[in-house]
PASEBA-1860 file (N, C-alpha, C; in nm, 3 decimals):
! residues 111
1> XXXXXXXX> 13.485/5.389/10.424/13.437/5.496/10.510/13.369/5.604/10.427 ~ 13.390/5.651/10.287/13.351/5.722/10.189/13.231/5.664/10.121 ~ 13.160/5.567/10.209/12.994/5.486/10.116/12.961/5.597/10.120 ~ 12.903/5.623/10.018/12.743/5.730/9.949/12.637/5.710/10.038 ~ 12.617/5.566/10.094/12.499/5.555/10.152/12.520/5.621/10.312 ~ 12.577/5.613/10.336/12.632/5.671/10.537/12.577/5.819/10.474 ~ 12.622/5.877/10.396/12.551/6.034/10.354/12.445/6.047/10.348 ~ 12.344/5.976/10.281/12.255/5.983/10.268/12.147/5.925/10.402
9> XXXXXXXX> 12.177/5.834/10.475/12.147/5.809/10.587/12.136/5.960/10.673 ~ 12.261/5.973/10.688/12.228/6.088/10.780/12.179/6.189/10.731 ~ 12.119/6.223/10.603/12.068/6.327/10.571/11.907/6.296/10.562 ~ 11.880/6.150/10.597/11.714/6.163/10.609/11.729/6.105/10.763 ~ 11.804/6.109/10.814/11.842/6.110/10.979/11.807/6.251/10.992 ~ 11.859/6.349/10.937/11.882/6.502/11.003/11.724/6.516/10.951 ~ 11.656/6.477/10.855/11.515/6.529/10.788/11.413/6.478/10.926 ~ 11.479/6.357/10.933/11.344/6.302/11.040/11.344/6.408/11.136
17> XXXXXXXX> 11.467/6.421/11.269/11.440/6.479/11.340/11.403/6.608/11.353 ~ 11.415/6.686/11.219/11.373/6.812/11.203/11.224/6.761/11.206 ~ 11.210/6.709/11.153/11.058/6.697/11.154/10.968/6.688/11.252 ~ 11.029/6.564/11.304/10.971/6.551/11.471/10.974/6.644/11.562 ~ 11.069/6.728/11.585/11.102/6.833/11.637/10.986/6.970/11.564 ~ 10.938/6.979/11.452/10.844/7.063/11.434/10.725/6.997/11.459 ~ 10.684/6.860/11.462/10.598/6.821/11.459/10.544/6.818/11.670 ~ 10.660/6.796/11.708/10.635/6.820/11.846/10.593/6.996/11.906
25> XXXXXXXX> 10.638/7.095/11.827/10.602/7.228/11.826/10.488/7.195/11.774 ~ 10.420/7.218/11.689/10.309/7.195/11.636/10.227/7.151/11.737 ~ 10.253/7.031/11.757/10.166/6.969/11.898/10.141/7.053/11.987 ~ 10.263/7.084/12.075/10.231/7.192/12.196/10.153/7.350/12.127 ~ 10.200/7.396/12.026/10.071/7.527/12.030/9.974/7.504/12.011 ~ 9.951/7.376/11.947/9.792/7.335/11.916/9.732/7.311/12.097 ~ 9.773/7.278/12.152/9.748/7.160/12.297/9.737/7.291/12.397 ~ 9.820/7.423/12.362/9.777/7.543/12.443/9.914/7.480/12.554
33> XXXXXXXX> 10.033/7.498/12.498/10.127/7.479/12.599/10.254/7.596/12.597 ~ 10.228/7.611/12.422/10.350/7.738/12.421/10.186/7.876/12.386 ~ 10.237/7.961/12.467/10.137/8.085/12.410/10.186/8.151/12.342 ~ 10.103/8.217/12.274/10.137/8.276/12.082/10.097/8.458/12.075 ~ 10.118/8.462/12.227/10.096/8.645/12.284/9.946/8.648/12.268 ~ 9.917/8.833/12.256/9.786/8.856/12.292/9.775/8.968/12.167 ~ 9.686/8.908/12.060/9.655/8.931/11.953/9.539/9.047/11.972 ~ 9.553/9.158/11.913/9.496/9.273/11.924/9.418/9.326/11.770
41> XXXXXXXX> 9.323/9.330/11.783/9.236/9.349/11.650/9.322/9.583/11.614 ~ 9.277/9.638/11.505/9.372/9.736/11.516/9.281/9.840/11.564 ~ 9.147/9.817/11.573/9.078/9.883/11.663/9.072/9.902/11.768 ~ 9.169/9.819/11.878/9.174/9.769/11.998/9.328/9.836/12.032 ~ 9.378/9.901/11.961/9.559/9.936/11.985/9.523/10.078/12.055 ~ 9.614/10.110/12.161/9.632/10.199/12.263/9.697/10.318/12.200 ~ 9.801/10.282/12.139/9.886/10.427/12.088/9.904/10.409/11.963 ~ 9.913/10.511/11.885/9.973/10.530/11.740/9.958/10.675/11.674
49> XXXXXXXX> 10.025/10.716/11.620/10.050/10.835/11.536/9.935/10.891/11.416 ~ 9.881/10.979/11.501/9.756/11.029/11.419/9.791/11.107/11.308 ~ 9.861/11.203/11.306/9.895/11.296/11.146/10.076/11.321/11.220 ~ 10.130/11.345/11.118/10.267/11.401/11.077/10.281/11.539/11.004 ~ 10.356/11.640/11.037/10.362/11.740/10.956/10.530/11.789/10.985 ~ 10.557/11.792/10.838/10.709/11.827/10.859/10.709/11.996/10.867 ~ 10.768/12.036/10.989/10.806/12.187/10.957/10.893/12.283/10.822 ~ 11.006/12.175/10.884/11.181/12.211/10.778/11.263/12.075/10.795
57> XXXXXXXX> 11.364/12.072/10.741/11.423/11.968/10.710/11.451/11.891/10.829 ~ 11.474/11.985/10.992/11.507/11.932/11.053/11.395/11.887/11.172 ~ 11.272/11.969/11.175/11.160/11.978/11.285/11.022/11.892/11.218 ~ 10.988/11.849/11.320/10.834/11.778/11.247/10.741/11.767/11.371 ~ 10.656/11.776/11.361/10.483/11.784/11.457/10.449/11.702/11.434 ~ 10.380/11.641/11.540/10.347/11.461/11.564/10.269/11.465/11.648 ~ 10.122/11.417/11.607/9.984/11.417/11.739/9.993/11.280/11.704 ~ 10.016/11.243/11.895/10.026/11.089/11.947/9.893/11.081/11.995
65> XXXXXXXX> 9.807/10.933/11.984/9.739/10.913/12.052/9.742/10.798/12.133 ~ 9.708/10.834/12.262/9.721/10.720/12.409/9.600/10.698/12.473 ~ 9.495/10.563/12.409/9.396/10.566/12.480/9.303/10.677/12.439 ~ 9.247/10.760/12.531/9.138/10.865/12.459/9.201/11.023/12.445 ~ 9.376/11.027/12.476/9.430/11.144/12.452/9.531/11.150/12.359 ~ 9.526/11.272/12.342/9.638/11.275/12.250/9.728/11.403/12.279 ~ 9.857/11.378/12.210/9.968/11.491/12.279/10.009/11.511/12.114 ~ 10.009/11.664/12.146/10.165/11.689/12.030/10.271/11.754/12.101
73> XXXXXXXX> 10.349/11.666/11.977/10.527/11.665/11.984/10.605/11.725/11.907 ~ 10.685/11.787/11.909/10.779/11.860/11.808/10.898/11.823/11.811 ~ 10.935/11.706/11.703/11.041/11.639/11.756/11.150/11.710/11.622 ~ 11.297/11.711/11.715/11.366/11.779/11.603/11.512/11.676/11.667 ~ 11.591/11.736/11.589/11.748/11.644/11.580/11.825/11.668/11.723 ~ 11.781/11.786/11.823/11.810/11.784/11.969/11.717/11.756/12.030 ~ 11.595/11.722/12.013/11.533/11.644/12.138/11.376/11.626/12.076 ~ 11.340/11.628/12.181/11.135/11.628/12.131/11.113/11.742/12.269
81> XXXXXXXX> 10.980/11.774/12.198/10.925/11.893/12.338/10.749/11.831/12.324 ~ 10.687/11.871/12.415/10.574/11.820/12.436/10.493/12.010/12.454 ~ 10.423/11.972/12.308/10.343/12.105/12.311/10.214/12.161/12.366 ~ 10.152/12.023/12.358/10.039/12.041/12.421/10.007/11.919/12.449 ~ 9.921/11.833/12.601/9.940/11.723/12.614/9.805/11.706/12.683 ~ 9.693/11.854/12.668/9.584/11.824/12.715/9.464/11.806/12.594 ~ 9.476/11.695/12.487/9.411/11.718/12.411/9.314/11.547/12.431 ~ 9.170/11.629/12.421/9.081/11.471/12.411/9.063/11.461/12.284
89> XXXXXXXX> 9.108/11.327/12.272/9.101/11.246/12.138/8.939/11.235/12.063 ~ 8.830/11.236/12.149/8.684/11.271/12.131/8.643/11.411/12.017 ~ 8.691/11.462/12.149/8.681/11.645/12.086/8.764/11.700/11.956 ~ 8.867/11.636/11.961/8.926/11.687/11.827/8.930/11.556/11.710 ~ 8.852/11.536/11.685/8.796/11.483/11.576/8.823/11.584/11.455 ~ 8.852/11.500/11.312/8.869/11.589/11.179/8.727/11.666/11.149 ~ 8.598/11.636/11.222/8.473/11.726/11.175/8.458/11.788/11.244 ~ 8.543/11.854/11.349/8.506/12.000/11.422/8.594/12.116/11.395
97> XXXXXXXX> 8.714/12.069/11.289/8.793/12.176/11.233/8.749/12.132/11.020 ~ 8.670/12.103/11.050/8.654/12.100/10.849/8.695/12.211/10.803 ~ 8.766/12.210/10.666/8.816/12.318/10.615/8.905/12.452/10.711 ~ 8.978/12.364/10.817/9.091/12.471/10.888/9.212/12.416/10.837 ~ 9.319/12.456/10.781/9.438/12.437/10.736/9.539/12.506/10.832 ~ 9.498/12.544/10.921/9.591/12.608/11.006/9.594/12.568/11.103 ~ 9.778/12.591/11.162/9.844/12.538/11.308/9.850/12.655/11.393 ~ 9.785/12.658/11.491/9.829/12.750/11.556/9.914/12.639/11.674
105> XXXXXXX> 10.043/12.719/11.723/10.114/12.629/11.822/10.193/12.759/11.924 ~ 10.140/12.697/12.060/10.183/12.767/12.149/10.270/12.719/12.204 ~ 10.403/12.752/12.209/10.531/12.645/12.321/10.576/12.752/12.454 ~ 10.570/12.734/12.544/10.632/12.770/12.657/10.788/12.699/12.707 ~ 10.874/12.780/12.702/11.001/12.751/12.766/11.006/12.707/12.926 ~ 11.007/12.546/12.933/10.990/12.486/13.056/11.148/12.507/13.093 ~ 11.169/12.565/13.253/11.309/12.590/13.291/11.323/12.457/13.410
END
């Protein structure tokens, strides 16, 4: 019951069917049967994080962009607040503030 060969059998037993089993995957994504999602060039992405600026250890400013807008956020260790959320992503482009280093930020206490 201890042949060497029964081991080795089933270990190019277990190789085959791994194989076949990838080789049958293989088949179907090639054949357009399993879909492989919807591949997005990075020019083509909807949202992502335009600049970061840390306040203090615990607060940081975050202009999101969604599509052709963008919002900033002031996210801190009790929550996020939404500072301003009417901003076109067009218009504020880095060449209409060249050489401004400054934040001005207005927050209103929403009750």
């Amino acid at each position: 019951m201890d042949d060497p060969t029964q081991y080795l059998r089933f270990v190019a037993a277990l190789i085959f069917v791994l194989g076949l089993i990838g080789a049958a995957a293989f088949a179907l994504r090639a054949f357009g049967f399993i879909p492989q999602g919807v591949q997005r060039r990075p020019t083509q992405r909807r949202l992502g994080i335009v600049e970061s600026l840390m306040l203090d250890a615990r607060r940081r400013l975050i202009i999101v962009r969604r599509d052709n807008k963008e919002y900033l956020l002031l996210v801190s260790a009790t929550g996020e607040t939404l500072l301003d959320g009417n901003i076109d992503a067009i218009a504020a482009l880095p060449s209409a503030a060249a050489g401004s280093n400054v934040v001005a930020i207005k927050a209103e206490q929403l009750s």
